[in-house]
C-alpha positions in Angstrom: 121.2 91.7 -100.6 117.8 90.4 -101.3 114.8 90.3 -98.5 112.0 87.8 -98.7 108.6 88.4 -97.0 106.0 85.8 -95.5 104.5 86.0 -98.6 106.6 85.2 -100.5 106.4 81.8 -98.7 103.0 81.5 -99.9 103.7 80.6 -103.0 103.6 77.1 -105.2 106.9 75.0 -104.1 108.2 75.2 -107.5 108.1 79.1 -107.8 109.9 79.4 -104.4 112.1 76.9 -105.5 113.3 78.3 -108.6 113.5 81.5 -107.1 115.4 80.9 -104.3 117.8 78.7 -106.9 118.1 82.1 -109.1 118.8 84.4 -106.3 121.7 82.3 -105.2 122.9 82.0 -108.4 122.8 85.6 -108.9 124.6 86.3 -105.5 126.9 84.1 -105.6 128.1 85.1 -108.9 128.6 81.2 -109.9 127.7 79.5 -113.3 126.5 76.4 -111.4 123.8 76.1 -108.4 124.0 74.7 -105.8 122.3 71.1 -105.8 118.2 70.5 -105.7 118.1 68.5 -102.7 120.4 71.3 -101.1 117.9 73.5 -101.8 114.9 72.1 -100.8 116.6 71.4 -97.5 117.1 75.3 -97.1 113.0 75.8 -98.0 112.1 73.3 -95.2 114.7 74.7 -92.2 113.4 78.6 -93.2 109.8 77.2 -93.2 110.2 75.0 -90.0 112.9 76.9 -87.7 112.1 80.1 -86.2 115.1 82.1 -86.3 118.4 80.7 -87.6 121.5 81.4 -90.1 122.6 79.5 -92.6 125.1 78.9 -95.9 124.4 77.6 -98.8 126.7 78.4 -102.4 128.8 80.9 -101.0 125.6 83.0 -99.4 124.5 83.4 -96.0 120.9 83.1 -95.0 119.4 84.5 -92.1 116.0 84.3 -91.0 114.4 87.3 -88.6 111.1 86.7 -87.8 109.2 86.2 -90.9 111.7 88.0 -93.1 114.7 85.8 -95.0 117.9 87.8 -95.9 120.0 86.5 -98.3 123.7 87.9 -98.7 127.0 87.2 -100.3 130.1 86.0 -98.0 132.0 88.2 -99.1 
């Protein structure tokens, strides 16, 4: 399981980007990641939407207040 503050948020688009890609990647236990405009979708819906869940490479994503969690489905 890995939690993601507001501030983490506050960084460059790139660093949450390629962060975000790695942590899936990690969970997931894939070789592959999932796809870039995938990805960027999940940035915008946990930036926009208050409080939602959501899947993405065989991870769930749920966002409580300003905290994401990210876990495997399994």
């Amino acid at each position: 399981m890995y939690i993601l503050n507001e501030y983490f948020f506050n960084q460059s688009e790139e660093v949450i980007f390629r962060s975000i890609s790695l942590v899936l990647k990690k969970i997931s236990d894939r070789y592959y990641l999932p796809r870039g405009k995938s990805i960027s979708d999940l940035i915008v819906k946990i930036n926009t939407l208050k409080s939602n869940k959501f899947t993405l490479g065989r991870c769930f994503i749920e966002k409580i207040n300003q905290t994401v969690f990210i876990t495997s489905e399994n």
